[in-house]
C-alpha positions as CSV (number, residue, x, y, z in Angstrom):
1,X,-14.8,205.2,-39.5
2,X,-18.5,206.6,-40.1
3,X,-18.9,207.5,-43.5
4,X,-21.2,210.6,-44.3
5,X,-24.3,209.3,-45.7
6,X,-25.4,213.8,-45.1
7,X,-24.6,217.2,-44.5
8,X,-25.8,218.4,-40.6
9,X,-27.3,221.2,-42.3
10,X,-29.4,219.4,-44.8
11,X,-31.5,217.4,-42.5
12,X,-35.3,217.9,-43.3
13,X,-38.5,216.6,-42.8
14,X,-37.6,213.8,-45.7
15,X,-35.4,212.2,-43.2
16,X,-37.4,211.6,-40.3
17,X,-37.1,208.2,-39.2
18,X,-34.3,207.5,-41.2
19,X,-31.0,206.2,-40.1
20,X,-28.5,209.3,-41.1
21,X,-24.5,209.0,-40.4
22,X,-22.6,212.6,-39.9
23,X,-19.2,213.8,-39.4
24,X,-18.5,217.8,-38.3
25,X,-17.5,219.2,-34.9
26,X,-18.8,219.7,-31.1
27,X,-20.8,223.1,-31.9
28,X,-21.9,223.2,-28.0
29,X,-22.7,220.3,-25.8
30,X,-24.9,220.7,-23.3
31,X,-25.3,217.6,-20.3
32,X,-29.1,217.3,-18.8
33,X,-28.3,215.0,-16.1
34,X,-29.1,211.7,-17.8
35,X,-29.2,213.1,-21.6
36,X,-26.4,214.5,-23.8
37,X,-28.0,217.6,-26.2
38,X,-24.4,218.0,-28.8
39,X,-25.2,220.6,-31.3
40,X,-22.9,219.2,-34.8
41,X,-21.6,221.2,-37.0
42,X,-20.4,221.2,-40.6
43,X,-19.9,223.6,-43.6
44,X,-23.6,223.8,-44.3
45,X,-25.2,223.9,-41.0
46,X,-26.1,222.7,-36.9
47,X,-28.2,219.8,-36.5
48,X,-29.2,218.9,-32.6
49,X,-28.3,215.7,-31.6
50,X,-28.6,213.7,-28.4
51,X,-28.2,210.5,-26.1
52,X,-29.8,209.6,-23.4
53,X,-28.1,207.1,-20.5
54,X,-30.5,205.3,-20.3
55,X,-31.1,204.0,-23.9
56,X,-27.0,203.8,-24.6
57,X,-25.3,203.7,-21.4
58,X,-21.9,203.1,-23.8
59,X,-22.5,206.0,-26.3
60,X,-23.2,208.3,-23.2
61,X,-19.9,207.8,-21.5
62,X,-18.2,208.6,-24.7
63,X,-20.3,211.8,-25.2
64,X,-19.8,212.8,-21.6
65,X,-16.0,213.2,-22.7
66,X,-16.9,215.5,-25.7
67,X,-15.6,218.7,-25.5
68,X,-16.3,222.5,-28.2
69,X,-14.6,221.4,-31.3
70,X,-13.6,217.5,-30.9
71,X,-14.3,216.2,-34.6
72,X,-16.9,212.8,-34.3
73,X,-18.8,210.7,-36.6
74,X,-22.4,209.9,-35.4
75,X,-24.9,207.8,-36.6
76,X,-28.5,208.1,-35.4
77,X,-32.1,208.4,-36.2
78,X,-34.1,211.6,-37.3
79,X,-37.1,212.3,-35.2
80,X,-39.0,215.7,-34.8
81,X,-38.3,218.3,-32.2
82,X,-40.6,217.7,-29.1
83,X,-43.3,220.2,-29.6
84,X,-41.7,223.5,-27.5
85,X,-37.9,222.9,-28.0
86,X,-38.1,223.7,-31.8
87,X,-35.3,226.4,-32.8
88,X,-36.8,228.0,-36.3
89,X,-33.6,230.4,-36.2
90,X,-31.8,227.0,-37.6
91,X,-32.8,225.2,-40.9
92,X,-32.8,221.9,-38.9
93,X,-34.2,223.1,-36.2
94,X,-37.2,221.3,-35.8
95,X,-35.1,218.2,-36.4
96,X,-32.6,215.8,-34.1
97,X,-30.8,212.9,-34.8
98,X,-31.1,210.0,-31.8
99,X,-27.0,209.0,-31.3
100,X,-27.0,205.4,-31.8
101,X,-23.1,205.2,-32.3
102,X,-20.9,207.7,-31.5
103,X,-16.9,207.8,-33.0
104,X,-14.4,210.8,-31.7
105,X,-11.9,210.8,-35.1
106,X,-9.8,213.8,-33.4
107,X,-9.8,215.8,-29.8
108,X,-9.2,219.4,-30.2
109,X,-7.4,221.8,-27.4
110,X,-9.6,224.6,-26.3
111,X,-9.4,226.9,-29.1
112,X,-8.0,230.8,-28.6
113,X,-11.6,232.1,-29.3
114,X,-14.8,231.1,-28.9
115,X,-16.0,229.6,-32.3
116,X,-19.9,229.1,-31.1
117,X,-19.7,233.5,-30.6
118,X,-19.2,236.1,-33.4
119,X,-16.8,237.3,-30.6
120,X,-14.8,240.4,-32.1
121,X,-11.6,239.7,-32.8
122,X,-7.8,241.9,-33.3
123,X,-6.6,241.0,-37.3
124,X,-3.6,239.5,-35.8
125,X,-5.2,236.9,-33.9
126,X,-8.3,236.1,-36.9
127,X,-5.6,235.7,-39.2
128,X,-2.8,233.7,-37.4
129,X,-5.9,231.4,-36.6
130,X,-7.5,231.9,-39.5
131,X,-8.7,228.0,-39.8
132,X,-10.2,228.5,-36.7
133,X,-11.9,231.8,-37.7
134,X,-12.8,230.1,-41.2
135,X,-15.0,227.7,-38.7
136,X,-17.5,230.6,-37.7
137,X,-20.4,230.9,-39.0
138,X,-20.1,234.6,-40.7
139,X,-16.5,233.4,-42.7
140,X,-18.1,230.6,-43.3
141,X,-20.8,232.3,-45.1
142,X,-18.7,235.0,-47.2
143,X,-16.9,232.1,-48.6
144,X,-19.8,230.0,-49.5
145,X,-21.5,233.1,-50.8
146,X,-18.2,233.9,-52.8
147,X,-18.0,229.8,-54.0
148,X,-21.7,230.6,-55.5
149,X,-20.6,234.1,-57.1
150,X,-17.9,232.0,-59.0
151,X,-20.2,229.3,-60.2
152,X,-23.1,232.1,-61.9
153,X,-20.2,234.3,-63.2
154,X,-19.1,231.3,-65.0
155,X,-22.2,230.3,-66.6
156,X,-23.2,233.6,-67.4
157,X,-20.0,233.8,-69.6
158,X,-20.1,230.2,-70.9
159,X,-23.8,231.7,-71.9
160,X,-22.7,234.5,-74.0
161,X,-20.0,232.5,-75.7
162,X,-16.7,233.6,-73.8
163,X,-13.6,231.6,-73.9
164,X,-12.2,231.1,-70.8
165,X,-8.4,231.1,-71.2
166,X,-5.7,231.3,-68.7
167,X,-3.0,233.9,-69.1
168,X,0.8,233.5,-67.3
169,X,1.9,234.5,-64.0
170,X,5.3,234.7,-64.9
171,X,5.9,237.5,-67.2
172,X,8.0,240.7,-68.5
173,X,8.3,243.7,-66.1
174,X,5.7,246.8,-67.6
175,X,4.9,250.3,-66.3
176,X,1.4,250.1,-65.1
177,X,1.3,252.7,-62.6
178,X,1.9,250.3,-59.2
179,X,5.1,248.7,-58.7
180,X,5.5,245.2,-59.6
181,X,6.5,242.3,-57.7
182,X,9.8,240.5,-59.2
183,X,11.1,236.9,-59.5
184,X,14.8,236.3,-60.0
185,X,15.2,233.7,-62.6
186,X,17.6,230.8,-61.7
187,X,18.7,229.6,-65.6
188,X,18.8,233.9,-66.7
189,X,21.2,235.9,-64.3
190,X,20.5,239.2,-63.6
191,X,16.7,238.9,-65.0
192,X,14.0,238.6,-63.5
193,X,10.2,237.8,-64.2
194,X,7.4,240.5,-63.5
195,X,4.0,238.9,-61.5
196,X,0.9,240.0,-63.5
197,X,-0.7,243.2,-62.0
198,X,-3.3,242.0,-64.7
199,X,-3.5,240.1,-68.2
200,X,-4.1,243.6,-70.2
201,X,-1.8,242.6,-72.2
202,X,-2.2,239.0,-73.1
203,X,-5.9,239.7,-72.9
204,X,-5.7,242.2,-76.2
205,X,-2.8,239.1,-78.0
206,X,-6.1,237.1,-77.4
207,X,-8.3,239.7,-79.0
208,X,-5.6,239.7,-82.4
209,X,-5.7,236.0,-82.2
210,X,-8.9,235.9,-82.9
211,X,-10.6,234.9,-79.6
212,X,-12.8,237.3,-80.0
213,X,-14.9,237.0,-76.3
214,X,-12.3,235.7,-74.0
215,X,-12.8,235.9,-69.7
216,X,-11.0,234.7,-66.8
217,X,-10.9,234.7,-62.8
218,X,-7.6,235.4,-62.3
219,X,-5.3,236.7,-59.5
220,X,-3.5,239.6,-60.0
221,X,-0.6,241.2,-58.0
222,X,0.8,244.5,-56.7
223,X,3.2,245.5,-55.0
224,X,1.6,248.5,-53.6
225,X,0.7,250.7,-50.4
226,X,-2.0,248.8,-48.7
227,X,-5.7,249.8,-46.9
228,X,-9.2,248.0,-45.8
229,X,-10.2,247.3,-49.9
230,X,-6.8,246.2,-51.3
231,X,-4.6,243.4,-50.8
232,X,-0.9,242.4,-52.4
233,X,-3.0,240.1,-54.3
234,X,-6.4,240.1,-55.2
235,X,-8.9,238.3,-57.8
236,X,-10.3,240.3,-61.3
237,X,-13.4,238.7,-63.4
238,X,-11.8,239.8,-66.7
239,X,-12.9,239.6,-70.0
240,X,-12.0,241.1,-73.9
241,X,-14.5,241.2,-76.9
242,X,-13.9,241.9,-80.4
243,X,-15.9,244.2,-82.8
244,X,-17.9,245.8,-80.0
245,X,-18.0,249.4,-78.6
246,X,-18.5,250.8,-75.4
247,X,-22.1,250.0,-75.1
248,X,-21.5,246.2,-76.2
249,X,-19.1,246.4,-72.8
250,X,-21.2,248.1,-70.6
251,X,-24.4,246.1,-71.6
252,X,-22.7,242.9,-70.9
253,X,-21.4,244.2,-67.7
254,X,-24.9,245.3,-66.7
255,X,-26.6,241.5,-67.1
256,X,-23.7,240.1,-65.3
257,X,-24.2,242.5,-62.4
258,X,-28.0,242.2,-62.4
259,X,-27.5,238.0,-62.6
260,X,-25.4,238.4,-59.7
261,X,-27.1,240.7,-57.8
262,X,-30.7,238.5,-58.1
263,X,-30.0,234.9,-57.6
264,X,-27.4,236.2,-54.7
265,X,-29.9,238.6,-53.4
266,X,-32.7,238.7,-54.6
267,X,-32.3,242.2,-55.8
268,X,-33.2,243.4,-59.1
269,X,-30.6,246.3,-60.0
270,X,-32.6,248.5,-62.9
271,X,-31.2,248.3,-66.1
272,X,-29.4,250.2,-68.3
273,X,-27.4,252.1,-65.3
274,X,-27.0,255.6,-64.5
275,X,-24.3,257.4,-66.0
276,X,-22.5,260.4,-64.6
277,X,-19.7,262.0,-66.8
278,X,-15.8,262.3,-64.9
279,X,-16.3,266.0,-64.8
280,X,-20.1,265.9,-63.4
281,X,-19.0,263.2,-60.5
282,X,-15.7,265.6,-59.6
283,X,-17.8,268.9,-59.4
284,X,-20.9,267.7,-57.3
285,X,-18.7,265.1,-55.4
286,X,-15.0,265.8,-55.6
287,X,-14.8,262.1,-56.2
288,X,-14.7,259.4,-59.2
289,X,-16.3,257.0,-57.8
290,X,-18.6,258.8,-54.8
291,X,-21.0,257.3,-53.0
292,X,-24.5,259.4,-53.6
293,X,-26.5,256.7,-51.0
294,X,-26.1,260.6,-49.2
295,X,-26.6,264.8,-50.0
296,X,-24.0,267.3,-49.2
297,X,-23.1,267.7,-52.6
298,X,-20.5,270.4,-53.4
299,X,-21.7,273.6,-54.7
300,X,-19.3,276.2,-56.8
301,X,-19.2,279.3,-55.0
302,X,-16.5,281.4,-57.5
303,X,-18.4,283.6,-59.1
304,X,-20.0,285.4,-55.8
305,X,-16.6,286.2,-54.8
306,X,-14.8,286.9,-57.8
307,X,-14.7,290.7,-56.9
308,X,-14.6,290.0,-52.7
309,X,-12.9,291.8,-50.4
310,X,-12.1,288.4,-48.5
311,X,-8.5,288.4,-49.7
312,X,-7.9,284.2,-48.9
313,X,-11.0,283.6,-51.4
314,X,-9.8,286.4,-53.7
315,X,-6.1,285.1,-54.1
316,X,-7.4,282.1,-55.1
317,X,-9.7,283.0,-57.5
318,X,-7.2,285.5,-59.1
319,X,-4.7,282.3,-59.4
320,X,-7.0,280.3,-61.3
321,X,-8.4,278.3,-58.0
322,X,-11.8,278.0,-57.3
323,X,-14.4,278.4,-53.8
324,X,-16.9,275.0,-53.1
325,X,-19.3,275.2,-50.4
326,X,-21.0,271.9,-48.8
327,X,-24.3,272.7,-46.1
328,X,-24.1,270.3,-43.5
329,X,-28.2,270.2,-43.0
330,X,-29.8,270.8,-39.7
331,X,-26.1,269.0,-38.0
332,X,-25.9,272.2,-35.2
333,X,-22.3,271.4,-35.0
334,X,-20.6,272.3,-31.4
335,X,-17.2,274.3,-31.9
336,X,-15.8,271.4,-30.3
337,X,-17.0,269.3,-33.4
338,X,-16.0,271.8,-36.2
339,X,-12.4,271.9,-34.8
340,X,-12.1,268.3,-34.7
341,X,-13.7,268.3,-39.0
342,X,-10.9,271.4,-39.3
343,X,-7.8,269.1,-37.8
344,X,-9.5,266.3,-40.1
345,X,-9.2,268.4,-43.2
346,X,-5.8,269.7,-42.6
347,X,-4.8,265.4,-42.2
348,X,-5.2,266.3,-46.0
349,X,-3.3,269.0,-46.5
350,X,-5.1,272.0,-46.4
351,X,-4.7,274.9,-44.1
352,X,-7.7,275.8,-42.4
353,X,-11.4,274.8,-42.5
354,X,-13.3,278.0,-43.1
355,X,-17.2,277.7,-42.1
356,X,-20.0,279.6,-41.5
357,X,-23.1,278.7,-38.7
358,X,-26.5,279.4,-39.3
359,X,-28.2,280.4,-36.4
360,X,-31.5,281.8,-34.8
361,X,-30.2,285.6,-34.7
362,X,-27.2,285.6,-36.4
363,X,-24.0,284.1,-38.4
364,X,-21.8,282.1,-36.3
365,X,-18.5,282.4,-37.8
366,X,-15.4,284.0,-37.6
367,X,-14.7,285.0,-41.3
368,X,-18.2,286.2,-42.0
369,X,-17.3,289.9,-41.0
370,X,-15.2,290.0,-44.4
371,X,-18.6,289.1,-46.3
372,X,-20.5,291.8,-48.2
373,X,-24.1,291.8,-47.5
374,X,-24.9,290.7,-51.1
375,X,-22.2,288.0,-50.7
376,X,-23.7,286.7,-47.9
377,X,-27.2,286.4,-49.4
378,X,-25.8,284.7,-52.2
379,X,-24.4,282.3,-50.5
380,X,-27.2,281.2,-48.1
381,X,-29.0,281.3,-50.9
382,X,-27.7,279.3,-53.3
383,X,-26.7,276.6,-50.3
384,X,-30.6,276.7,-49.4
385,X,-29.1,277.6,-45.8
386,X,-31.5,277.4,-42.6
387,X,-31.0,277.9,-39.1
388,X,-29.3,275.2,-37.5
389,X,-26.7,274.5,-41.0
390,X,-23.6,275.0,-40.8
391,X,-21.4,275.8,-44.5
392,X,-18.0,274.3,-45.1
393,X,-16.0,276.3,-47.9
394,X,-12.4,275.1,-49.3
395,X,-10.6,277.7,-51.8
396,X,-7.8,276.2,-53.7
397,X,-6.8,274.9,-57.0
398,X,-9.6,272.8,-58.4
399,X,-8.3,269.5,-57.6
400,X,-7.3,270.6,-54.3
401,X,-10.6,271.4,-53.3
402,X,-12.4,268.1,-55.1
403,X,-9.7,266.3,-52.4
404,X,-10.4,268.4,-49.6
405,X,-14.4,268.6,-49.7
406,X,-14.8,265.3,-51.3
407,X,-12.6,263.3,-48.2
408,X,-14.5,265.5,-45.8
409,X,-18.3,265.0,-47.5
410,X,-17.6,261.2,-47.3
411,X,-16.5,261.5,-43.3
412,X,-19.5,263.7,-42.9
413,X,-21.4,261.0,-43.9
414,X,-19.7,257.8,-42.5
415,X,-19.0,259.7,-38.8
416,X,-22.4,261.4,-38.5
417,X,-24.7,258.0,-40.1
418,X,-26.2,260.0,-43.2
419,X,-25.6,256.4,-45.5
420,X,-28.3,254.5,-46.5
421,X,-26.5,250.8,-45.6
422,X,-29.6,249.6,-47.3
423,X,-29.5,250.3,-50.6
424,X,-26.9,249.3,-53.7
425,X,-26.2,252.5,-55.8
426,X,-24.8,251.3,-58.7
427,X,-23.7,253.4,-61.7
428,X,-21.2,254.0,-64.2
429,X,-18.7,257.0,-64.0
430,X,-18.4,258.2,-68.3
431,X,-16.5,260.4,-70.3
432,X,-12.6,260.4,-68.0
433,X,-10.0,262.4,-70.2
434,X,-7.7,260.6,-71.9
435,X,-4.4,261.9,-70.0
436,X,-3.6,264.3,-67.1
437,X,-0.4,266.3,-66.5
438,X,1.6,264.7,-63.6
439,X,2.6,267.9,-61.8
440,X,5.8,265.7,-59.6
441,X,6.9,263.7,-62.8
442,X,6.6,267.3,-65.2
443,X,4.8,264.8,-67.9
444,X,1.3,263.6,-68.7
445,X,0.3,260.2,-67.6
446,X,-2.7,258.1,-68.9
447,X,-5.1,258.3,-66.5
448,X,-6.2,254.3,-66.6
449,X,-3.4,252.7,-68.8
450,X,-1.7,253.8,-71.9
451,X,-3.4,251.2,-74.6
452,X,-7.2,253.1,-73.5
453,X,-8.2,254.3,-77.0
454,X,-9.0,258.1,-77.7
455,X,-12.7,259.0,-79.2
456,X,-12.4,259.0,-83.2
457,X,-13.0,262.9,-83.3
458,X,-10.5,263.8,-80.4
459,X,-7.7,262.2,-82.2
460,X,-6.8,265.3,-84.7
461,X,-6.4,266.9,-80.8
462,X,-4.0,264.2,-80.1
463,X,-1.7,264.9,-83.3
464,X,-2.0,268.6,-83.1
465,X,-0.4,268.9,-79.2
466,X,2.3,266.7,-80.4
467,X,3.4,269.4,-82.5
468,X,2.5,272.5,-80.1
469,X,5.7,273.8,-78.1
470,X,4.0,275.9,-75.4
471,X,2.8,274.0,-72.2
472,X,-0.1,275.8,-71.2
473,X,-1.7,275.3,-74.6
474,X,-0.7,271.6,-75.0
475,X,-2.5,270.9,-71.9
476,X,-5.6,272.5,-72.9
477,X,-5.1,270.5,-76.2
478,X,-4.6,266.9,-74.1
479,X,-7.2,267.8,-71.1
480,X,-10.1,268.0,-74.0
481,X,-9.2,264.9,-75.4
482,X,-11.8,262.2,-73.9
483,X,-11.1,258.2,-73.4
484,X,-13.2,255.8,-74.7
485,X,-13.4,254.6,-71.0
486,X,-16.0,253.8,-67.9
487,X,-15.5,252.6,-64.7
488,X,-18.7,250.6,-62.4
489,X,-19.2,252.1,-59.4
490,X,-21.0,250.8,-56.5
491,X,-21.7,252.3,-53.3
492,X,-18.7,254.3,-53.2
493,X,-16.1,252.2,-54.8
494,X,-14.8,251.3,-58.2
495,X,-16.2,247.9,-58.8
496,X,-15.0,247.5,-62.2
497,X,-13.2,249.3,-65.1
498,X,-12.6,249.6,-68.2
499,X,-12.5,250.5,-72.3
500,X,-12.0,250.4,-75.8
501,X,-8.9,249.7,-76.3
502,X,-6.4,251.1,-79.2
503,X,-5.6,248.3,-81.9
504,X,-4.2,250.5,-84.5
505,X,-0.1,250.9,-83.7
506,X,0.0,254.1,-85.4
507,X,-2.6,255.6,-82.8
508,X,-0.9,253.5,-80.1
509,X,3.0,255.0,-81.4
510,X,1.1,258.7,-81.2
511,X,-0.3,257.9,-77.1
512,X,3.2,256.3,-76.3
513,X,5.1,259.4,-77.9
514,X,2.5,262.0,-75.7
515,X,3.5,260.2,-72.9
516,X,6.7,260.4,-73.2
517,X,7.6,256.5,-73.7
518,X,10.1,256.6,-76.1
519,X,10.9,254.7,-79.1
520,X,13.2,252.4,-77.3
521,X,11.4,251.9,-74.3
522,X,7.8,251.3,-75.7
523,X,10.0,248.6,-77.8
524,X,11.8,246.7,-74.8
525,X,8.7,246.9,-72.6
526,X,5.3,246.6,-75.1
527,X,7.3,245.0,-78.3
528,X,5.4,241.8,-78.0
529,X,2.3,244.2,-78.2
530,X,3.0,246.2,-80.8
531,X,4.3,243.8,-83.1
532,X,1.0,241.5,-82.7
533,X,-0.8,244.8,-83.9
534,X,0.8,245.1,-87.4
535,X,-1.0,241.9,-87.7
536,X,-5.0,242.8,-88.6
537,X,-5.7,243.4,-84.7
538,X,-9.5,243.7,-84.6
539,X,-11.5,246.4,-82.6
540,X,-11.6,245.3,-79.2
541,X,-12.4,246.1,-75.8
542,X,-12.9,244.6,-72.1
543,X,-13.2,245.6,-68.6
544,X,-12.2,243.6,-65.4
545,X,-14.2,244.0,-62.2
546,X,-12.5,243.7,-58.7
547,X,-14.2,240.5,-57.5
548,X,-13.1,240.6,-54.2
549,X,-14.5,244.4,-53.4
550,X,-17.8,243.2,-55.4
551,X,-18.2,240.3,-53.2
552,X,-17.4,242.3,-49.9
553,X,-19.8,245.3,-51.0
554,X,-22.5,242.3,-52.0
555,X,-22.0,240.9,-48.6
556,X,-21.9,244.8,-46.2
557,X,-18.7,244.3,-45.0
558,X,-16.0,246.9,-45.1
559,X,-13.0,245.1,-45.7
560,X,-12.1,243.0,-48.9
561,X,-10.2,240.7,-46.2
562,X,-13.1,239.3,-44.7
563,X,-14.1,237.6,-48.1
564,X,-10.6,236.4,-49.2
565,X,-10.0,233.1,-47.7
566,X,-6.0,233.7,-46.7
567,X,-5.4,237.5,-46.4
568,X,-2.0,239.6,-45.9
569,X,-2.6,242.3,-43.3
570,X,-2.4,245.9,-43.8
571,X,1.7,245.5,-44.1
572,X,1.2,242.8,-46.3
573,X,2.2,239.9,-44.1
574,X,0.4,236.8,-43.3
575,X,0.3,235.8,-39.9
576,X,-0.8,232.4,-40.1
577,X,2.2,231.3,-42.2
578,X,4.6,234.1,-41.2
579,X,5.8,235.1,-45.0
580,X,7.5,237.3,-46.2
581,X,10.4,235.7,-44.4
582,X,13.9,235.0,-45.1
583,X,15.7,232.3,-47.3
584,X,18.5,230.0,-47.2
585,X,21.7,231.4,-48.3
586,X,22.2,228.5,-50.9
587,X,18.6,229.4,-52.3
588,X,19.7,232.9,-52.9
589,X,22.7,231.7,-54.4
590,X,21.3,229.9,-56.8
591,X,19.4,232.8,-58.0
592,X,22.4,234.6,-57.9
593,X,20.7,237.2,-55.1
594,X,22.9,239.0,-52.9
595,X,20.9,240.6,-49.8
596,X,22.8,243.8,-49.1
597,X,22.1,244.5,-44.9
């Protein structure tokens, strides 16, 4: 065989007139009646190549046979493009390589999909043939792109002194809010290992071990409901650090972003990043994690018709719930169009969509007429309304209405092209409460994982509503209570999380007991945990980005799936290899597993 002596894509102008040997695939192959153009192809590029009857009459027959994605060594010379058949779209393009031999290693039937096209494809058909889709030119990028992501996330660690340390993948079943995937054990009947959903745990052991700036690129795994940015499994760059604070975390987390964000892209993200508190993003937003790359920002309506005769918007108010207005800007909606947002909105769950048009002579709108005068200059007024707007209200209990407004804001924007595509809007989201009440499980759940440490001051709060009988005012007690927590936020999606952790076990006893883990329980499932912080655990803290959704947003794509190599589709399954599937009987015996039809 050939041997390699270079990649197609890296021929340049320090090869011309050299002998060169090259292995890839049959790109295209174009016959010019007495000269053979064959466009190779390997992982880093197209380089032209070509044989001419006359100069190899052998060689020629051979390449005559070629057909799109036959695998062949060549060995040739480089000359320069005649002057007029350059291509400066490729790298090599004002390079070929004169065939001199020519070896086929491997024929290839015609493939399901053109691989020379960027030919749209079903999910089904990319991923059962995803080695085939791998071979085009945009998959072939992401992963390249995600290879060099890897390799500058590793040195910027290795930089800063991190340890990198793996942690197991065979572990003890927690609750950490998704469900996790089991594996029977063969030598234990009855029990079963838990797959990581992450290393939280093992990451803070680290921290007590005294590893004090630990990171890893690790998979983690749940088995949860599925949706363009998440997958069964999925890749974290996590990392823990001793004696810090928040701003240690963050600051880190900032040069790490910026690194990747420069030598990727070229882009320099400004430094420190924006901050926006829980509460702030909620109210002008009715998101977390929003994407602000657009307006329509919510605006609180409440206290123009706290004495209305509206009786819908009155209710509300009366029960505690509040009125939000967003002004669609100069959009001159049809009624066609506001139905279809209103049938939208009640996908959500709420009842109606009320609105109210702005136009030339008059207010287009059928609930208007229940508006006082002074109502209805408040409300234009403080939505800056003109002719041609058109006001969407939602009245309902607070969170309803960040759902409602928030889902419909981002729609707005995606369906009608307000989003700057352009531009990377990257801040962090500050200031979360430490708990929320769980209105379906009657009990207060942590609101990113139960070893997120309280503020210093807010912990007196924590003690007193441990001690306070009456609901109502333990839940004002808990909802002032902040976390010492941020989350990354990038366009519109949680790129990364995380906080100080708690690594005193008196604080961490108080957290488990508010949350109603009990004695027992926080024993069978967090023992290990507990125990190691008895033991002079330092101060610690991490955060783990979600690689995948970092690369994907990096890259403009919408789907996480697109940058992960072998992805499950939305119902988890993998088409290419056909799992999950079933098992031998004698393999489920021997793991003492009984599938009940």
């Amino acid at each position: 065989m050939l041997k390699r002596t270079k990649y197609c894509g890296e021929i340049s102008q320090e090869d011309l007139e050299r002998e060169v040997t090259l292995n890839g695939w049959v790109h295209r192959i174009r016959n010019h009646g007495g000269v053979i153009f064959i466009d190779l192809r390997d992982r880093e590029g197209i380089v032209q190549c070509l044989v001419e009857e006359k100069q190899n009459p052998e060689v020629y027959e051979i390449a005559d046979s070629l057909k799109p994605e036959y695998v062949i060594a060549i060995k040739g010379k480089v000359r320069r493009r005649p002057s007029g058949t350059e291509n400066p779209k490729l790298k090599t393009g004002y390079y070929e390589v004169v065939i001199e031999k020519l070896e086929v290693l491997n024929r290839s039937e015609t493939p399901p999909f053109p691989i020379d096209e960027e030919t749209p494809l079903s999910e089904e058909v990319k991923l059962k043939y995803r080695y085939l889709d791998l071979r085009r030119e945009s998959m072939k990028e992401n992963l390249l792109f995600r290879h060099r992501a890897y390799q500058i996330t590793r040195r910027v660690f290795s930089e800063e002194g991190f340890i990198e340390i793996e942690t197991p993948f065979l572990t003890k079943s927690t609750p950490e809010g998704a469900r996790d995937f089991l594996v029977p054990s063969r030598l234990h009947p009855g029990k079963f290992y838990a797959l990581p959903q992450s290393p939280q745990l093992f990451k803070q052991i680290l921290m007590v071990a005294g590893f004090d700036r630990y990171f890893q690129i690790v998979k983690c795994l749940r088995d949860e409901d599925l949706r363009a940015d998440r997958q069964p499994e999925f890749t974290q760059i996590d990392f823990e650090m001793s004696f810090v604070d928040e701003e240690d975390v963050m600051s880190f987390s900032e040069r790490l972003l910026s690194t990747l964000f420069k030598e990727l892209l070229g882009i320099d993200l400004k430094t420190p990043f924006e901050r926006l508190s829980y509460y702030e993003a909620l109210e002008r937003y009715g998101s977390d994690k929003p994407d602000r790359r657009f307006g329509l920002e919510l605006v609180d309506l409440t206290d123009i018709f706290t004495n209305t005769e509206f009786k819908v918007f009155r209710q509300v108010i009366d029960q505690g719930g509040v009125v939000k207005a967003i002004n669609f800007k100069g959009s001159n909606l049809s009624r066609k169009e506001i139905d279809e947002l209103t049938q939208f909105v009640q996908s959500l769950g709420a009842k109606g969509l009320a609105w109210i048009k702005v136009e030339e002579e008059r207010l287009n709108s059928p609930i208007v007429k229940f508006f006082s005068d002074a109502e209805i200059r408040e409300v234009l007024e403080r939505l800056e309304a003109k002719v041609g707007d058109v006001i969407f209200f939602s009245a309902d209990k607070r969170e309803n209405v960040y759902k409602i407004l928030g889902n419909l804001r981002l729609h707005l924007g995606k369906r009608y092209n307000l989003i700057d595509k352009n531009r990377f809007d990257v801040f962090w989201i500050v200031d979360f409460p430490l708990m929320e009440w769980d209105e379906e499980e009657k009990r207060f759940v942590s609101l990113h994982h139960p070893f997120t440490s309280p503020r210093e001051e807010d912990i007196p709060l924590l003690k007193k509503a441990l001690d306070v009988e009456d609901l109502e005012e333990k839940k004002k007690l808990i909802s002032s209570v902040r976390a010492r927590a941020y989350d990354l936020v990038i366009n519109g999606y949680e790129v990364g999380g995380g906080s100080i952790r708690i690594h005193n076990r008196d604080v961490q006893e108080l957290v488990f007991k508010l949350l109603q883990i009990s004695e027992m329980e926080a024993k069978e499932k967090f023992g290990f945990l507990l125990d190691a912080l008895k033991y002079g655990a330092p101060p610690h803290g991490g955060l783990a980005f979600g690689f995948d959704r970092l690369i994907a947003i990096m890259r403009g794509l919408d789907s996480i799936r697109d940058v992960i190599a072998f992805p499950k589709t939305q119902k988890g399954i993998c088409p290419l290899t056909g799992a999950p599937d079933y098992v031998d009987p004698k393999q489920l015996k021997e793991i003492h597993i009984r599938v009940v039809e």
